[in-house]
Each structure stands twice: as C-alpha cells, then as structure tokens.
C-alpha positions as CSV (number, residue, x, y, z in Angstrom):
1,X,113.8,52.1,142.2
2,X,116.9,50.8,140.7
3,X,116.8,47.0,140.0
4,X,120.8,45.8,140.5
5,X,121.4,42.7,137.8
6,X,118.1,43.1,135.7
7,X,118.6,42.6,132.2
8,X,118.1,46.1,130.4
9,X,115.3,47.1,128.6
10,X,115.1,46.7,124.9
11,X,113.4,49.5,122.8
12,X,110.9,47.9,120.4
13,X,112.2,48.3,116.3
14,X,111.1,51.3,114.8
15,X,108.7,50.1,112.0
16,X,109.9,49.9,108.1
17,X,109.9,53.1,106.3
18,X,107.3,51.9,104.2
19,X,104.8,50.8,107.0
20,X,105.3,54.6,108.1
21,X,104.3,56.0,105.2
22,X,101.4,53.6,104.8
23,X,100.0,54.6,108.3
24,X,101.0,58.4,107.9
25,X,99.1,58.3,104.2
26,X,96.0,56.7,105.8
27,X,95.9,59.5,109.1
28,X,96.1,62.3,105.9
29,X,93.0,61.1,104.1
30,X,90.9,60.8,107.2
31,X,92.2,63.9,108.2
32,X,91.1,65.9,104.4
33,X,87.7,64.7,105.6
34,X,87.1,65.2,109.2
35,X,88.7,68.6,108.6
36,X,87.4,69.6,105.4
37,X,85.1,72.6,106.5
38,X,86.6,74.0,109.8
39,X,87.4,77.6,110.6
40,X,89.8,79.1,113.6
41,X,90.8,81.9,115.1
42,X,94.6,83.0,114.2
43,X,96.7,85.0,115.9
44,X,99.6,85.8,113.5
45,X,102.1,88.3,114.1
46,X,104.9,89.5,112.0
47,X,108.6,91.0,111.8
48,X,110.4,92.3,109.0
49,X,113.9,93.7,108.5
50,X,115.0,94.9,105.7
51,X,117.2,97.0,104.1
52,X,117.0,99.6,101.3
53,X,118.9,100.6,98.2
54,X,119.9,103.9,97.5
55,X,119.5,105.7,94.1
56,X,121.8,104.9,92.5
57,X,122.7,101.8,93.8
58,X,125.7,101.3,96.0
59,X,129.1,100.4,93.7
60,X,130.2,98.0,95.7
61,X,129.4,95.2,98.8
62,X,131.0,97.8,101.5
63,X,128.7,100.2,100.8
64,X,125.4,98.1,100.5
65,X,126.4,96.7,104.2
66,X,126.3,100.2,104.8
67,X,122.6,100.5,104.0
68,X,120.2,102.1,106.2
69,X,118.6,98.9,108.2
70,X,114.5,99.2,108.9
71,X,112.5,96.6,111.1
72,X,108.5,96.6,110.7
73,X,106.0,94.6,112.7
74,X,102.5,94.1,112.6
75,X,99.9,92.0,114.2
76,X,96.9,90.9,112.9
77,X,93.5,88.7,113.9
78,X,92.0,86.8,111.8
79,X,88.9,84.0,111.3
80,X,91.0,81.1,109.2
81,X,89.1,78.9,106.6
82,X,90.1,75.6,105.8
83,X,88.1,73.4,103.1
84,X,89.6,70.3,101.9
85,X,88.7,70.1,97.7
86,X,88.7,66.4,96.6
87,X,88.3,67.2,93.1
88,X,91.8,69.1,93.0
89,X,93.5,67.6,95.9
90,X,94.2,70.8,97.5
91,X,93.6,73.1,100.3
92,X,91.4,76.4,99.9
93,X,92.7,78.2,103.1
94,X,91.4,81.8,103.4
95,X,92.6,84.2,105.9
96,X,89.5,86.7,106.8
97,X,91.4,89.6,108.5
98,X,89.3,91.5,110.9
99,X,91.9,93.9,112.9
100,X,95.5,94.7,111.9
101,X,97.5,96.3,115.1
102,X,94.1,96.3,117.3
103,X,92.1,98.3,114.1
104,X,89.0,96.4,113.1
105,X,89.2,95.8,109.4
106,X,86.1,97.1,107.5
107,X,83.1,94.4,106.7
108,X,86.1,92.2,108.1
109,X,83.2,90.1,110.4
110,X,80.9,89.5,107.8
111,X,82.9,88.7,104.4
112,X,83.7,85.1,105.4
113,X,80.2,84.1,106.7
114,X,79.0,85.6,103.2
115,X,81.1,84.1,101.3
116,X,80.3,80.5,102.6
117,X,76.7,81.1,102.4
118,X,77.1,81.8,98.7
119,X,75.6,79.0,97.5
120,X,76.0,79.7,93.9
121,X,78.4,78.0,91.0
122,X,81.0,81.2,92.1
123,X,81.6,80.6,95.6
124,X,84.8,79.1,95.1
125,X,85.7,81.9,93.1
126,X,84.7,84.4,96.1
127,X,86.3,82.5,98.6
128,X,89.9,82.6,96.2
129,X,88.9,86.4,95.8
130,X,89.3,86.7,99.5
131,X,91.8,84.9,100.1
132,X,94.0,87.4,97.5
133,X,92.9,90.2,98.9
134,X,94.0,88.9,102.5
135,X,97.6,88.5,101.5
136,X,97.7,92.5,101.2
137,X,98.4,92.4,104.6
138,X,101.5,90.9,104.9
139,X,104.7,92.7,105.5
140,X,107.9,93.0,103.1
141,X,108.6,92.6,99.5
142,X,109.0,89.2,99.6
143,X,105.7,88.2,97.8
144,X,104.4,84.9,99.2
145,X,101.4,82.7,99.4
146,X,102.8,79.5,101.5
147,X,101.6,80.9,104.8
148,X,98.8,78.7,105.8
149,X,100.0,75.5,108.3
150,X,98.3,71.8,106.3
151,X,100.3,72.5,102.9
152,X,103.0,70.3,103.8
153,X,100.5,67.2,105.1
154,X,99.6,67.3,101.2
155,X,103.0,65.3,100.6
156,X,101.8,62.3,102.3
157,X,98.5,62.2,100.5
158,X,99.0,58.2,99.0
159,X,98.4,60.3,95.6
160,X,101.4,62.3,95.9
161,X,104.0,60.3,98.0
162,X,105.1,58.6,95.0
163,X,106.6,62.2,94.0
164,X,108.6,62.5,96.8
165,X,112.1,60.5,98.1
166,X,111.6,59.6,101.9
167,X,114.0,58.8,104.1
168,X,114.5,58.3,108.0
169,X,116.1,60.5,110.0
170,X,115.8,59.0,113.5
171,X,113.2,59.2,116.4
172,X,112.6,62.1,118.4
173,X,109.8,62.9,121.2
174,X,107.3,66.4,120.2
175,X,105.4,67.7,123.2
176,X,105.2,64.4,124.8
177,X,104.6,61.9,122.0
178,X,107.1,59.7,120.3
179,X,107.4,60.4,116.7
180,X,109.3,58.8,113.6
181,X,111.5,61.5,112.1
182,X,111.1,61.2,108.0
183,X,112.8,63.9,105.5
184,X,111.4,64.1,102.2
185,X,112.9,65.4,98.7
186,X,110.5,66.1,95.7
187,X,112.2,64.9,92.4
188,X,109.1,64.8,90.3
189,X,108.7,67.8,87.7
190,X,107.0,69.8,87.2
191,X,107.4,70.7,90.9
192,X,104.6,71.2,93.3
193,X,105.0,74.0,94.0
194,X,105.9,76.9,91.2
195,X,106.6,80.3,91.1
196,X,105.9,82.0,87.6
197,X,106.5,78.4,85.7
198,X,109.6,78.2,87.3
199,X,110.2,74.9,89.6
200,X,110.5,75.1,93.1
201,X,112.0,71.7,94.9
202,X,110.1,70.9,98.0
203,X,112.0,69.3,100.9
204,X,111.8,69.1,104.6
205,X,110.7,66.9,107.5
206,X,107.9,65.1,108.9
207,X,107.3,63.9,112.5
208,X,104.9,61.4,112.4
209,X,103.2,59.5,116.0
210,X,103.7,55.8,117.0
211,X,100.7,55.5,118.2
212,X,98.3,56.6,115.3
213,X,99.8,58.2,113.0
214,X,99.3,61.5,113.0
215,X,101.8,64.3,112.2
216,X,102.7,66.1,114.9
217,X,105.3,68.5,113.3
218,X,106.1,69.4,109.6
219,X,108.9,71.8,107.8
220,X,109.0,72.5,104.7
221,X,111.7,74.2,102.5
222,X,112.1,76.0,99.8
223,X,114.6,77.9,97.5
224,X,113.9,80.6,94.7
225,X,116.8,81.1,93.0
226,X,115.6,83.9,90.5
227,X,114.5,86.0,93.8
228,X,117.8,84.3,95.5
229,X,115.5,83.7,98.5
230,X,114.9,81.0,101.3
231,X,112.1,79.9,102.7
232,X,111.1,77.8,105.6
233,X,107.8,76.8,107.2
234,X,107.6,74.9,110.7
235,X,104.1,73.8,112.3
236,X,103.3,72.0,115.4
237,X,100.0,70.0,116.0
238,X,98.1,69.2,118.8
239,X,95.3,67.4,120.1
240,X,91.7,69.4,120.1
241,X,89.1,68.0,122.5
242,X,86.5,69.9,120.7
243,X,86.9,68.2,117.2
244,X,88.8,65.5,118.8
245,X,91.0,65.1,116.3
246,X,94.7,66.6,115.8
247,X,94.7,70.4,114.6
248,X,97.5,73.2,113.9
249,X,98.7,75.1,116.8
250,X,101.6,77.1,115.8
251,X,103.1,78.1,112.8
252,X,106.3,79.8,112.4
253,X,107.7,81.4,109.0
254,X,111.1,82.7,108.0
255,X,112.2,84.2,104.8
256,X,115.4,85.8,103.8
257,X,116.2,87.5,100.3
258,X,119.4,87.9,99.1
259,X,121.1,90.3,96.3
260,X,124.8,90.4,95.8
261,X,125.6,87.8,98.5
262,X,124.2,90.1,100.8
263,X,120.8,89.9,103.1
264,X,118.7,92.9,102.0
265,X,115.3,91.3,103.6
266,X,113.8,88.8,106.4
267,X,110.8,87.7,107.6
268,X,110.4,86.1,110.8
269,X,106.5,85.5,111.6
270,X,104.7,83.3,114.2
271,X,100.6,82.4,113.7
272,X,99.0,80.7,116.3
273,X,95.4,79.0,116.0
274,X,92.7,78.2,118.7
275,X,89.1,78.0,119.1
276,X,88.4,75.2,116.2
277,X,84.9,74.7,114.9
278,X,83.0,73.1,112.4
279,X,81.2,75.8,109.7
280,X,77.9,75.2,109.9
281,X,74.3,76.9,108.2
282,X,71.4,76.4,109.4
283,X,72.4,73.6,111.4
284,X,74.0,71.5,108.5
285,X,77.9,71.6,107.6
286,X,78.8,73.6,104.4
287,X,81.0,71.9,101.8
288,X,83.2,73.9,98.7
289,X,80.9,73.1,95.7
C-alpha cells in the first residue's frame, strides 16, 4: 500500500562504536562457555592449484608462466572438537578425520571419543597430538593451521579488544539479520598470531547482530611476507535449534603463494558444519582439564 503525503520513515541511529563492541564482547564470553565442549560433523572439501618448478629453475618470469599448472582436490569427513580453555584464552579445535575421498580413515571413529575420555593430567596433550596429526591431510605446500571457523571471535574477547583498532564500516543485512559492519587492525606486538617468531598483522571484518549481539559473519586476513603468501578466512553463523545458540555453518579458505611476482600456489577450500552436540560421558559434559 503506498501512503501519498506520509512523512518518511526514519531509520533508528546505529549505536556508538563502543556500545558495539561492549555488546559483541559480552555475546563472545557467553558464547566460550555455552560452547565450550561441543563436537560437529564437518564436511570440508578442498582445491589446490599449483604450479611446479623445474630443475633448474626457470631464468626468467616468461618461462616460470610457462610452468606446467596441476589442480588437486580432496574431500574429507570429519567429527570437529571445540573446547573453549579459560586458562589460556584459546580454542583447542581438533579435527578427527574419519574418511578422505569416501576411504574410512583407520581407528578414525574411535581416536576422538578416546581421547576425551582420557581423564588423566595428558589429555590435553593427546587432544593437541591429534589435532597435528589431522593437519596431514590438507592439500598443498602452503603449511597452515588457521583452518578451524571461532579463531577470529577471539578478537572481541573484552581481554583482547584492547589489541586491536576498530572501526565502522557501515550496515549490511547477512541471511536475514541486520548486522553492524566493524573492520579491525591488530597494532599490538607481539602479534597474535606468529609464524616461526615472525609477526603476522591480523585484520579483517566483523558482522555483528542488532538484536543480540552475536556475530554472524567474520573474515580474517593475513599476510606472510617471508612465504610472500595471502591468506583469508570467511565464516558464516547461524542459528541451531538444538543448542539454541548461534554456531558455525560455513567456512571458506583461500590462500595464494607467490615467488617472483608470480602465483605458483592456491588454495580455495569450503568446510561446512552440522549436526552440533554437546560431548558428553556417562551422562555428564566433559571439560579440557
């Protein structure tokens, strides 16, 4: 119905910057604890392109372009652990593989459930062991330990926002809800995140609801200069009716290496999640000691 002469509508003022971050901090921390021992199902599939130099190496960029191309894929199924650990303010995500391409992965259904019931001073240590071992199945030389989707919700821990600049970056609507658009810049060192003692600056965006909130959508960025590589990580949240709270549903990767001003590798790789539950024993919930 169109209403001739009515006055128009005024959108209501996007709350202060600070207010956003207040109400985003608070969603993180109860978020570390409702979801502090959960597991999933992950469907996470990957593609690789890369190309390969020849012995010896090509004299100049003509011939490197010239370089055979190769393209890999792979597909694996996974149970994925995530326990939130007060004590160090991180995230022990571990990625139990049990088939690659369709093949069931040896003792792959029993490792996780074995680990968790450990309930000795070293399970931590076991659950860190398997994580490791997981990351032997992911494609390409670039070597990489960022793929798991809540890292990024760690920046607006209260605890750590003070190491990051925020800034606004608009409004924008994901899958149906209205979110504040926020980037961030670390500019604290040492950095969060480090590769061999070397810093590695953290930026990206965060989408954060109106109405509660939550974070419905994170990026994250990174550069290596020393492996001249990029690195980007996007992940969507949704609503699970299950834990009624909001979850990870898709997680999408890319990462492109460089040599000589010229792209020798990429990554492009999508995980999806489903079937949350709570890790339970015996009937009681099972918490990192």
């Amino acid at each position: 119905m169109i209403l001739v002469g009515a006055p128009p509508l005024r959108a209501a003022a996007p709350p202060a910057l600070a207010q956003i971050l207040a109400r985003a901090g608070e969603y993180v921390r109860r978020f570390q604890l409702e979801f502090a021992a959960i597991v999933s199902d992950e469907d996470y599939r990957q593609n690789v392109t890369s190309r390969q130099y020849s012995t010896p190496p090509p004299a100049s960029l003509r011939d490197v372009e010239r370089l055979l191309s190769t393209s890999r894929q792979r597909r694996t199924r996974s149970e994925m652990l995530f326990l939130w650990m007060p004590d160090e303010t991180a995230w022990l995500t571990v990625r139990n593989v049990l088939t690659v391409d369709g093949r069931p992965v040896p003792d792959g259904q029993n490792r996780l459930n074995d680990a968790l019931g450990d309930t000795s001073v070293g399970r931590r240590t076991r659950l860190r062991r398997l994580l490791n071992e997981s990351a032997r199945f992911n494609l390409g030389s670039i070597h990489r330990n960022l793929n798991f989707p809540t890292l990024a919700l760690l920046f607006l821990d209260p605890a750590l926002q003070s190491r990051f600049a925020f800034s606004s970056a608009g409004r924008e609507r994901i899958n149906g809800v209205e979110t504040e658009k926020m980037k961030f810049d670390e500019r604290s060192r040492p950095t969060f995140i480090q590769d061999d003692g070397t810093d590695l600056v953290s930026r990206g965006v965060m989408w954060v609801a109106d109405a509660d909130g939550a974070v419905a959508r994170t990026r994250l960025e990174l550069r290596v200069p020393l492996r001249e590589t990029v690195a980007s990580v996007d992940v969507d949240y949704r609503r699970d009716a299950r834990l009624d709270m909001w979850v990870p549903s898709r997680m999408h990767e890319t990462y492109v290496q460089n040599r000589a001003s010229v792209r020798v590798e990429s990554i492009d790789s999508v995980a999806t999640y489903s079937n949350f539950r709570r890790f339970e024993t015996s009937g009681r919930i099972i918490l990192p000691k």
